[in-house]
C-alpha positions, -999 to +999 in steps of 0.1 A: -750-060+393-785-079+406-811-054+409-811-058+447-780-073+472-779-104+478-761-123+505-751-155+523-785-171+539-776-205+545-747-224+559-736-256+559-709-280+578-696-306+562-677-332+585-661-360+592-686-372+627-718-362+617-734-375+657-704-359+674-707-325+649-746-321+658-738-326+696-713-301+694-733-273+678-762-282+698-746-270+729-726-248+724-743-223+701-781-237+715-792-247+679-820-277+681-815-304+656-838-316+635-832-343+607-841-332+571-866-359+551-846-357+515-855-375+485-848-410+490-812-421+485-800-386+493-776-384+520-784-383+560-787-342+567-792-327+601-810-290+602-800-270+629-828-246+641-835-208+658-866-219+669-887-235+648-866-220+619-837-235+604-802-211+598-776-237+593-768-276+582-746-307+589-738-337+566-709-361+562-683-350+541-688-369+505-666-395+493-652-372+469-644-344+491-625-364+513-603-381+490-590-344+485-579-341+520-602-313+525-607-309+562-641-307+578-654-264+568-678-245+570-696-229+540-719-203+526-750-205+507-753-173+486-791-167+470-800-163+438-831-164+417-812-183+386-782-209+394-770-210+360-770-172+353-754-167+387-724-188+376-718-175+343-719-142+356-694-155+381-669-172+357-672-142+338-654-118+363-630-145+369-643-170+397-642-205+395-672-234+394-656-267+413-698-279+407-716-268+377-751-263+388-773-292+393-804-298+415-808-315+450-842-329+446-872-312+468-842-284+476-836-267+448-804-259+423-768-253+437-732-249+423-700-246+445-679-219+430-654-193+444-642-160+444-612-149+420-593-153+453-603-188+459-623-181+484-650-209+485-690-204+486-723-216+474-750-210+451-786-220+457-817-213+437-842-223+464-877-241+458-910-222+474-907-187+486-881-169+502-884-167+544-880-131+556-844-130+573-839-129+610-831-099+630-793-097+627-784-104+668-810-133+670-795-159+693-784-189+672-786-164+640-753-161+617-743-126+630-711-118+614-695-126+582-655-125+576-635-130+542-599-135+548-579-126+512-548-119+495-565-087+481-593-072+496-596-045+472-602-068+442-622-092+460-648-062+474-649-051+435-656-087+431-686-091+452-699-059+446-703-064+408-717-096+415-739-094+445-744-055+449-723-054+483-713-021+495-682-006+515-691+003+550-664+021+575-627+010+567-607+001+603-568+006+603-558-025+622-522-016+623-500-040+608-523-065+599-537-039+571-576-027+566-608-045+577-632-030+554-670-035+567-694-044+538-733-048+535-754-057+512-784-037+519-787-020+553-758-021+579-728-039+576-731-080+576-692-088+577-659-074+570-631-086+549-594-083+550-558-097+536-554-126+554-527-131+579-499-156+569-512-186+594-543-187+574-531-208+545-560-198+518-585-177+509-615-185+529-649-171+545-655-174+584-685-172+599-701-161+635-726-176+649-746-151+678-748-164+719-757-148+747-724-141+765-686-149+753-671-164+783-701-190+790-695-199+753-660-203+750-665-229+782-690-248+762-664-251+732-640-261+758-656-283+780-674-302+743-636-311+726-633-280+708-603-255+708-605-219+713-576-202+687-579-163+696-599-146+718-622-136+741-615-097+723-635-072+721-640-054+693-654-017+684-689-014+689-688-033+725-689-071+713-672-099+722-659-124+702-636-162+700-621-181+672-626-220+675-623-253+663-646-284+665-636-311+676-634-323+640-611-295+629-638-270+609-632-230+618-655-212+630-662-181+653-688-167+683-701-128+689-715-123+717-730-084+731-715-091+767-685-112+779 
């Protein structure tokens, strides 16, 4: 287990319309693009900002991730101070590396690995020092993270030997089985469940925070994108919708008001 939890702190979209993607986002979730000045050669990547401070980013899906038939997705950056450790740990409790760790120049040193579930994330070994995180309901900010599973037990163990997670309160959600909050430090980042049969695989979800539900679900709608559930409420007083982009990739809105 690391000496402290560690989580998800960055998040990426890889798609197939990288202009249409970044107008998307843009409006509906109120993120400000900014494009990212790689290493030369290195592929066109858009930053999308809270402010002057950059949560999330967009880049065309790579020749090789296409030829797989991979749809557009959204994925998770989890932080560590060593890469390589990281996925040896990793393999050791049974997850698998689909990218052995190698460097982005100027970025630092990522893998792509998942869980023993096949639920897909990140690793990155940032350069320069670590930003303090945003407050949780920032506007813009990731506020809620989601693991769909075919065995939530085994996959909290999972995390929690890895990344120091913790079990938060357990919800009975009837037939559709337990959503078990988790946090890794603090109160609870994101939940995680056995995932319901129209979810093919394994796979993280994540929420991005606006202002108000209703408003935002129009903004999907009105932009090309498709609303799949929602807007619900859930305990606490939120609101939430599940979407698509107009490209295909999942994602999801929390908002404290409808």
């Amino acid at each position: 287990m690391p000496n402290s939890p560690t989580s998800f702190f960055w998040y990426e979209l890889m798609t197939t319309d990288l202009d249409a993607a970044e107008a998307f986002y843009t409006d509906v979730v109120g993120w400000k693009a900014q494009p990212f000045d790689g290493a030369p050669g290195m592929p066109r990547y858009v930053v999308m900002n809270v402010g002057e401070r950059g949560v999330a980013g967009l880049m065309t899906q790579p020749d090789e991730v296409r030829k797989t038939g991979m749809p557009p997705a959204w994925v998770g950056y989890i932080h560590t101070g060593d890469v390589d450790a990281s996925t040896k740990s990793l393999k050791g409790a049974g997850g698998a590396v689909h990218r052995e760790p190698d460097d982005i120049p100027g970025v630092g040193r990522f893998a792509v690995v998942a869980d023993p579930q096949g639920a897909v994330f990140n690793f990155l070994q940032p350069i320069g020092p670590d930003q303090p995180p945003l407050p949780a309901t920032t506007p813009g900010n990731i506020g809620w993270h989601e693991l769909y599973t075919t065995d939530w037990h085994a996959a909290f163990d999972f995390y929690a030997g890895q990344f120091g997670w913790t079990k938060g309160d357990a919800m009975d959600m009837g037939p559709m089985g337990t959503y078990q909050l988790f946090a890794a430090g603090g109160e609870p980042v994101g939940g995680m469940m056995n995932k319901p049969e129209q979810v093919p695989v394994p796979v993280w979800q994540f929420y991005f925070n606006v202002p108000a539900i209703d408003a935002a679900a129009k903004r999907v709608t009105d932009n090309g994108g498709t609303i799949l559930m929602g807007p619900m409420e859930v305990p606490g007083g939120g609101w939430i919708v599940m979407c698509t982009d107009p490209q295909g990739a999942h994602f999801a809105l929390t908002a404290p008001v409808r």
